[in-house]
LOVOMI-760916 format. One record per residue (C-alpha): residue in three letters; x, y, z. Coordinates in steps of 0.02 Angstrom, whole numbers, padded with zeros to 5 digits, always signed. Layout:
BEGIN
alaXYZ/...
***
This chain:
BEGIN
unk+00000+00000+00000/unk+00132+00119+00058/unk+00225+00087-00103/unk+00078+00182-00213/unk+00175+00356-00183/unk+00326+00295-00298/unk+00211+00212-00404/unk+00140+00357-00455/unk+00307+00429-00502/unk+00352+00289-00591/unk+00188+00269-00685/unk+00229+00478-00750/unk+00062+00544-00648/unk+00055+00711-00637/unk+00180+00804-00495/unk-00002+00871-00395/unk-00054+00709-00372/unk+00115+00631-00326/unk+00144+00784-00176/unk-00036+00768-00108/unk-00027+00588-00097/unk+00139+00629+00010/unk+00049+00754+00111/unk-00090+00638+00169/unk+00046+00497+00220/unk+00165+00504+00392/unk+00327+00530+00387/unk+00356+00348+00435/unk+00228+00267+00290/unk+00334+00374+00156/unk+00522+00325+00230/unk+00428+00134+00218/unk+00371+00154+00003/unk+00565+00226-00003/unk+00627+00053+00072/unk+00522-00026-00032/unk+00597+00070-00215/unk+00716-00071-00312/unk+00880+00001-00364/unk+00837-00014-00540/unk+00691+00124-00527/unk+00798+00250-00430/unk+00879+00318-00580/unk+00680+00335-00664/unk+00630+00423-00514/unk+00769+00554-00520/unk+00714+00581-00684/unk+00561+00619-00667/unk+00603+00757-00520/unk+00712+00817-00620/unk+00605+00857-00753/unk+00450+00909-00641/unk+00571+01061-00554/unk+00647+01097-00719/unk+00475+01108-00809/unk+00408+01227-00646/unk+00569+01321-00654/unk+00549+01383-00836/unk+00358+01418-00819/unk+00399+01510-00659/unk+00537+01612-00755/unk+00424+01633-00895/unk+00272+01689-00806/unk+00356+01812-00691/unk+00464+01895-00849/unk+00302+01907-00953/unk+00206+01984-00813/unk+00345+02084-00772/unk+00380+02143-00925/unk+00178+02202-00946/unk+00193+02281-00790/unk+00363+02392-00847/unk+00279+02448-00993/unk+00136+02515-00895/unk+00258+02610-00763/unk+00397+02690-00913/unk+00303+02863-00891/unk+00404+02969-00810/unk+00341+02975-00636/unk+00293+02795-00622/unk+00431+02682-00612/unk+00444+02696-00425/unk+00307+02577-00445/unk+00390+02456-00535/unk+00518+02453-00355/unk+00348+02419-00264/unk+00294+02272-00355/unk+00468+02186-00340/unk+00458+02222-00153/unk+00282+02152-00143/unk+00325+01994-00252/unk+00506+01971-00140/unk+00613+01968-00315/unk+00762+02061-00329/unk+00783+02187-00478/unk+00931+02078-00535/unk+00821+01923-00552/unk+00666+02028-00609/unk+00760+02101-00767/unk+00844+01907-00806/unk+00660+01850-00803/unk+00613+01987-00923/unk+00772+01965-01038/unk+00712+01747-01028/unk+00540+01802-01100/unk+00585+01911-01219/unk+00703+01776-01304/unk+00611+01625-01270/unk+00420+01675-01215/unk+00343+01651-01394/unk+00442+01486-01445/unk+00411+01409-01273/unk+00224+01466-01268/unk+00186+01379-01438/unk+00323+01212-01406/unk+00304+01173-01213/unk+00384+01001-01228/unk+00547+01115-01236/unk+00503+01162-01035/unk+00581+01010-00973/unk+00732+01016-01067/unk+00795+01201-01018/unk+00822+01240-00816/unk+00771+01418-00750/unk+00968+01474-00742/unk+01012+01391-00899/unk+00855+01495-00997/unk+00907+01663-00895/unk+01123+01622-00933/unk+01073+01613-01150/unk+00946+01766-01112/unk+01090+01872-01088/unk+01121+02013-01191/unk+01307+01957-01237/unk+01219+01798-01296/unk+01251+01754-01491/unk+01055+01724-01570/unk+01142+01574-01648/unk+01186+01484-01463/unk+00987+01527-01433/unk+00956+01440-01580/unk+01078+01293-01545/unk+01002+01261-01382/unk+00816+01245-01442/unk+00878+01121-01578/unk+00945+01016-01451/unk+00818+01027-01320/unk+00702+00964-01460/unk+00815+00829-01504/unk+00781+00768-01315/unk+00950+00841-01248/unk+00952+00944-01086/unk+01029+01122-01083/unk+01111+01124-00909/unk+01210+01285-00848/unk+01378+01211-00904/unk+01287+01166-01074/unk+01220+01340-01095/unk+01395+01426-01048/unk+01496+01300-01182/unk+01359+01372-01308/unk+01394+01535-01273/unk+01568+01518-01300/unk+01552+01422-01436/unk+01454+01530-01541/unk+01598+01678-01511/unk+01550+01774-01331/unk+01711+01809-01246/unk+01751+01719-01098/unk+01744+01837-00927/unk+01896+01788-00877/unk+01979+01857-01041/unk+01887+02015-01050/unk+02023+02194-01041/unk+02006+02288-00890/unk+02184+02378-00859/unk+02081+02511-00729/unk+01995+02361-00638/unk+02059+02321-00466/unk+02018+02178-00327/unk+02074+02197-00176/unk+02137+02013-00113/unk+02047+01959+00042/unk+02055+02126+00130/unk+01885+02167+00214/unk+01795+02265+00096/unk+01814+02138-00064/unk+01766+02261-00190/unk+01777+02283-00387/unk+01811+02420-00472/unk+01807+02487-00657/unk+01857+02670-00705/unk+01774+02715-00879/unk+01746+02870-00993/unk+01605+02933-00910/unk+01587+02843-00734/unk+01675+02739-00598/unk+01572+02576-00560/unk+01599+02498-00387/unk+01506+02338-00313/unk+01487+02284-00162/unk+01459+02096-00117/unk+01275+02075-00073/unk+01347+01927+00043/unk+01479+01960+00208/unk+01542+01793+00116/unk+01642+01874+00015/unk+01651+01906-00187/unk+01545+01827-00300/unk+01600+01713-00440/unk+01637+01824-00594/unk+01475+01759-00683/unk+01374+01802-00548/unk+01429+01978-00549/unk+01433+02000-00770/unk+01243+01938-00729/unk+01215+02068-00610/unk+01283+02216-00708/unk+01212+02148-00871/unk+01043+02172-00774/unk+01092+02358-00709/unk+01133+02402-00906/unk+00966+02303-00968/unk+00885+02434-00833/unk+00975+02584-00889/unk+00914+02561-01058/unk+00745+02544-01020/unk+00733+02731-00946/unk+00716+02885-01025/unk+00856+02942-01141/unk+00890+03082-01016/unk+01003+02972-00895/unk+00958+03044-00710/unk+01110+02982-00622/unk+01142+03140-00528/
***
């Protein structure tokens, strides 16, 4: 009896009706169907979770960029866009994340609205990495051919794509004005340009991001510069 829980799982039911089979069952009658999973249906399983939180993922990225994106067009006026800082509050998304969701649905929305087979195939980060503005159309165009073929486009999958269709590795990118301090307690980056100085600051006491982290976060600041008014206000 206890067993049913997997069985749905293995039998490809629906993820709602696997979870709220869980939820009516003690912790003790679901650690007893676990015991009772062969070692040949463990890899099936994974599988299938796999592809559940990848499919949710995407839709969730999706959905929040197309919403988002509504919702900036709405706020542009001048006078407004305070509003668009209110909704990310209220929803408990950073602006960083908000404008990746954005960048995922303007690349991908249509095609993935009219072909949602390629859900599973594509994870949230993986969708928001090729969504980036350095991005090469052809490694968007790579990845959907292979997600259709049945092959998954993981993070590492989507970065090897990007370099391979001629972005320019981080690591290799010029920057004789950029300094980072090693270890001391501030951990900042800096860049001198033409017309500003640009200095983060780790979000995290950790310490610095990884480099991709931060080209993601300042690909999202330029993505929101360009969206205002061709009067910059940065006074």
């Amino acid at each position: 009896m206890s067993n049913q829980l997997f069985a749905l799982i293995l039998s490809g039911r629906n993820y709602h009706e696997v979870l709220n089979r869980a939820a009516q069952m003690s912790l003790a009658d679901q650690e007893l169907a676990a015991k009772e999973v062969r070692d040949d249906e463990i890899a099936e399983i994974a599988t299938y979770i796999v592809t559940a939180c990848q499919t949710i993922g995407v839709q969730q990225t999706l959905i929040f960029g197309g919403l988002l994106h509504l919702f900036a067009l709405v706020v542009q006026p001048e006078g407004r866009r305070e509003l668009f800082d209110n909704m990310l509050e209220d929803l408990g998304v950073s602006r960083t994340q908000a404008f990746r969701c954005r960048a995922a649905w303007n690349c991908f929305g249509a095609e993935f609205l009219q072909d949602t087979s390629l859900h599973r195939f594509f994870s949230a980060e993986s969708l928001k990495i090729l969504s980036e503005e350095r991005t090469p159309e052809e490694a968007r165009d790579a990845a959907v051919e292979l997600a259709q073929k049945g092959e998954r486009i993981t993070m590492k999958r989507a970065r090897a794509l990007q370099k391979k269709y001629g972005i320019e590795p981080v690591s290799n990118v010029p920057s004789p004005a950029r300094t980072i301090s090693s270890r001391s307690a501030s951990r900042r980056w800096q860049f001198a340009g033409a017309a500003v100085r640009i200095q983060l600051t780790p979000t995290s006491a950790t310490g610095l991001p990884d480099v991709p982290a931060m080209v993601s976060d300042l690909e999202a600041a330029i993505m929101e510069l360009k969206s205002v008014s061709a009067t910059p206000r940065l006074a």
